[in-house]
Legacy VTK file of the C-alpha trace (Angstrom):
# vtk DataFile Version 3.0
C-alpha trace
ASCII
DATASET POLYDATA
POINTS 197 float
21.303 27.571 -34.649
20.437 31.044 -35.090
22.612 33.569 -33.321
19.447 34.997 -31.155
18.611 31.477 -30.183
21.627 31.279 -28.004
21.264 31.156 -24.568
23.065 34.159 -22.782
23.538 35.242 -19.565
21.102 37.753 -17.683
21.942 41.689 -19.133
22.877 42.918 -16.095
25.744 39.632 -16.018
26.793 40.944 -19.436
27.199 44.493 -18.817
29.408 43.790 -15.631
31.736 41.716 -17.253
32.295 43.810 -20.701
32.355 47.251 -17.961
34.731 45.345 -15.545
37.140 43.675 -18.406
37.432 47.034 -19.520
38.323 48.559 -16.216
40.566 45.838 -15.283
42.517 46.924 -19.067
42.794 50.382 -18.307
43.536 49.336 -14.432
46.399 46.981 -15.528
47.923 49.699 -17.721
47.644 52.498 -14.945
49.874 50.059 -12.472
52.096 49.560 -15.698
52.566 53.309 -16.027
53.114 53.574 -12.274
56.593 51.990 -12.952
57.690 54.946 -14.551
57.173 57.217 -12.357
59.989 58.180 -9.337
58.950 56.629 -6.425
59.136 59.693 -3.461
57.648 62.566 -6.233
54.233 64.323 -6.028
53.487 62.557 -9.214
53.793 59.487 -7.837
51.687 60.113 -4.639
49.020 61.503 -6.661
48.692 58.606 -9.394
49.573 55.759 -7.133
46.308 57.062 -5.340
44.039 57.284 -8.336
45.049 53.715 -8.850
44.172 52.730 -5.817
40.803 54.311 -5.931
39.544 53.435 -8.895
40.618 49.883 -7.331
38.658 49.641 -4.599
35.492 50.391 -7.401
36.572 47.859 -9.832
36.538 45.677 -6.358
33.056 46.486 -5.393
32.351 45.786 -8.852
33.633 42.206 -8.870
31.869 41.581 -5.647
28.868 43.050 -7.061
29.427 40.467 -10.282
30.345 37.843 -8.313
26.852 38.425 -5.918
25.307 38.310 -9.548
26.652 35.342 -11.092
26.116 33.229 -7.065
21.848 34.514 -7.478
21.476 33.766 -11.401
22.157 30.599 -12.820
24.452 30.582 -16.128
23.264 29.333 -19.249
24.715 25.966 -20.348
27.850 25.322 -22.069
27.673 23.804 -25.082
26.432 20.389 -25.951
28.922 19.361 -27.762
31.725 20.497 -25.536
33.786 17.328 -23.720
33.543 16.673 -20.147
37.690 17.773 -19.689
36.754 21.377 -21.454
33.560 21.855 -18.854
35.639 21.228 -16.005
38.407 22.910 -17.197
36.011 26.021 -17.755
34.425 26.017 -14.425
38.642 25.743 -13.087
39.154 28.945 -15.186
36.118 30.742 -14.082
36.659 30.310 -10.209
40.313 30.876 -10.824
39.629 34.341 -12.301
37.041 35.212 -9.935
39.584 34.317 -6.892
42.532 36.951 -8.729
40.147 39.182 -9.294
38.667 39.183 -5.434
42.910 39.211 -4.229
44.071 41.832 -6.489
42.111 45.004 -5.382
41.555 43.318 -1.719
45.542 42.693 -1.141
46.221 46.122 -3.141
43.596 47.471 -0.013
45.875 45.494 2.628
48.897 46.906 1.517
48.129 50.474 1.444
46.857 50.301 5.291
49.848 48.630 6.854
51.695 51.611 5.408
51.724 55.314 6.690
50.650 56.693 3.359
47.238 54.772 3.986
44.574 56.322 0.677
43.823 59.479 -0.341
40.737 58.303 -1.992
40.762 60.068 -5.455
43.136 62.581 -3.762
40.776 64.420 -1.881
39.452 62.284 0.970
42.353 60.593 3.458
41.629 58.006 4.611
43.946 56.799 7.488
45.390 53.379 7.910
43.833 51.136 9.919
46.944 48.664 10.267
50.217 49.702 11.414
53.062 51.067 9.729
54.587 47.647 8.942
57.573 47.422 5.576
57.550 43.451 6.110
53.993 43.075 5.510
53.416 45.683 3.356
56.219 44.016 1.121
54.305 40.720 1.789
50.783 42.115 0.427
52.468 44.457 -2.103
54.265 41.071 -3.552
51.204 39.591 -3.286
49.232 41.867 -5.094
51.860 42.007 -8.698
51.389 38.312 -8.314
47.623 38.240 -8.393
47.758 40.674 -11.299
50.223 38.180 -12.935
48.245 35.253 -12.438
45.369 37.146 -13.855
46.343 38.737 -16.995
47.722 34.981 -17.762
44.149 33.233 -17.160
42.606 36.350 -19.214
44.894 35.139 -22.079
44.151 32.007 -21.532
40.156 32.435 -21.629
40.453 34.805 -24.681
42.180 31.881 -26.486
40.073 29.674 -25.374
36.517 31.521 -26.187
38.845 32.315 -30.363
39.028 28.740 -30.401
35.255 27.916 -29.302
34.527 30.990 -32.158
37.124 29.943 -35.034
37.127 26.447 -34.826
34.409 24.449 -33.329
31.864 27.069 -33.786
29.872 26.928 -31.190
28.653 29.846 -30.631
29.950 30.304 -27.007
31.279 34.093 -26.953
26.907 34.628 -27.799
26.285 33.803 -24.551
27.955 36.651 -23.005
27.094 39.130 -26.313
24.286 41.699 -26.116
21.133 40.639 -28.205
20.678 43.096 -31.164
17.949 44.435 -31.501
15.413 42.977 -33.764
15.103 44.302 -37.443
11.719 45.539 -38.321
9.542 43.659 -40.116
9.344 45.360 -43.659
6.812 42.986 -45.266
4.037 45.212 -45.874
5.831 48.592 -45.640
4.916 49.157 -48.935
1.101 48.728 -47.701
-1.270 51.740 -46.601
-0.557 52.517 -42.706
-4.382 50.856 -42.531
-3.568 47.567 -44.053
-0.559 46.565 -42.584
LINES 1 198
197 0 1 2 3 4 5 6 7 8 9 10 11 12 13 14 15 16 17 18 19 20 21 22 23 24 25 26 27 28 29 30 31 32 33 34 35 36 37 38 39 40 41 42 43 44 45 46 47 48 49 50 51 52 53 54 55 56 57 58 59 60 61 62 63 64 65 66 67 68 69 70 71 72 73 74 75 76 77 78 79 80 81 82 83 84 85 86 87 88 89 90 91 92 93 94 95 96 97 98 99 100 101 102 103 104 105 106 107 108 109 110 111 112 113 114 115 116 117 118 119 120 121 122 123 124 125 126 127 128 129 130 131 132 133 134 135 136 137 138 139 140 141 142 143 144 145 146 147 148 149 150 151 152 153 154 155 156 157 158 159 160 161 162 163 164 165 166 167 168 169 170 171 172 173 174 175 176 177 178 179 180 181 182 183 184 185 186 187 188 189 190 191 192 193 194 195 196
């Protein structure tokens, strides 16, 4: 089949999931970094609350994604895929979509059942609406490294999964979620006067 016969999801479907798997990289390495940096510092305050806000618009994101991919039908899997692999991929799908709904939504939780609440992009406060609670903030805080666990491991597992789709059965799957080129233009009778062609 030729690659622009594929059938792909809508553009708009494409560009939120390349913008938001991007995000969610640089996200996932900002909350790494966060490790290093003293907890009770300036530095910390300040980049703990960049992470959080750039959170809460990676969230709005997936909802916005997820509002997208509920209103437009996806194109089919492959033909030739087994019944086990098309249940398997609709498991992985909702799996990632729950993770990625928990992670920014218990990251939310957390900061309001502390005192430090947001300071969204560190200029606008804005002040806890839950109370200043250590047991549940430990309790949401645990919950969101676990959600951030559980996704990076079903990322892995769906990049190996579209490299094997790619490499081995070739089935063009990873086309459905690539943006069309554009067509080439047709140079057949370039050589012709601008009148004849």
């Amino acid at each position: 089949m030729d690659a622009s016969s594929y059938p792909r999801y809508t553009g708009t479907a494409i560009a939120l999931h390349w913008l938001i798997a991007l995000l969610l990289l640089g996200q996932f390495a900002f909350g790494l970094m966060l490790e290093d940096i003293p907890r009770g510092t300036p530095a910390r305050g300040y980049y703990v609350n960049l992470h959080k806000s750039s959170g809460i618009l990676i969230g709005l994101l997936i909802l916005l994604r997820l509002g997208w991919r509920l209103t437009h039908r996806p194109p089919p899997l492959p033909a030739s895929m087994p019944a086990w692999q098309r249940h398997a991929a609709r498991f992985s799908h909702i799996a990632l979509y729950v993770c990625m709904i928990a992670l920014p939504l218990s990251g939310y939780i957390a900061s309001n059942v502390s005192r430090h609440g947001i300071k969204f992009f560190n200029v606008v406060r804005w002040a806890p609406w839950g109370p200043d609670d250590k047991q549940l903030y430990a309790l949401f805080n645990g919950a969101h490294h676990l959600f951030a666990l559980l996704l990076a491991l079903l990322v892995a597992v769906h990049v190996l999964a579209v490299a094997k789709h790619m490499l081995i059965d070739r089935d063009g799957l990873l086309l459905r979620m690539w943006p069309r080129r554009a067509a080439a233009p047709d140079r057949t009778h370039s050589n012709l006067p601008v009148e004849n062609r």
